[in-house]
N, C-alpha and C positions, 0 to 999 in steps of 0.2 A: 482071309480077306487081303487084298495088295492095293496098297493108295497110287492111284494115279492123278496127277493135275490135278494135287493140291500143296497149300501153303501151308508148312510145316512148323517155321516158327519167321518171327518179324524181328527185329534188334534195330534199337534207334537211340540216339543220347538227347531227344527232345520230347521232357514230359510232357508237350503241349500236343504229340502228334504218335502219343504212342491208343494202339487201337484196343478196344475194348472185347476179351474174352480171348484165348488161343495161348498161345507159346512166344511170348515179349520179353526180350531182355533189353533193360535199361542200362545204356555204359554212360562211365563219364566223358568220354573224350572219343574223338574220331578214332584214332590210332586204335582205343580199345574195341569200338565195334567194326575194323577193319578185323581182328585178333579172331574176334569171336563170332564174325560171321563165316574167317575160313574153317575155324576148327569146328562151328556146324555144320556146314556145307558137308566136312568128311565122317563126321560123327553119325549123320542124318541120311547120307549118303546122297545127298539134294545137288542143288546148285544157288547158288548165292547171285540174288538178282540187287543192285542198286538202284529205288527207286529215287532216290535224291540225295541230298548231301548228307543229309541225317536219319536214313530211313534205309532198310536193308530188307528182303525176305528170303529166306530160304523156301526153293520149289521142290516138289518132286514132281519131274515129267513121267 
C-alpha cells in the first residue's frame, strides 16, 4: 500500500493546540520544533508545512 496526501506526524510546543490521536510531538521551545520538524521531514521522507507559529505538519504528497 503507498500513502498519498496524507499527514504523517504534527509537532507543536503548545499543549493547548496539540490534536487528538496520530503522530504529535510535543517540544519545548521553537528552535526545538524547527530541529525536529526538519529531521522528520527527511526521516518521513514528507515535507514540513508551518501551520503557525507553534504548529508544524509533516505531509506526504
Amino acid at each position: 500500500m503507498i500513502l498519498e496526501k496524507v499527514i504523517l506526524a504534527a509537532i507543536t510546543n503548545s499543549v493547548n493546540k496539540v490534536p487528538v490521536g496520530g503522530n504529535v510531538f510535543v517540544c519545548d521551545s521553537k528552535e526545538e520544533m524547527d530541529k525536529v520538524a526538519a529531521e522528520l521531514e527527511a526521516i518521513l521522507d514528507g515535507i514540513a508545512h508551518k501551520l503557525s507559529n507553534d504548529v508544524y505538519i509533516i505531509v506526504k504528497h
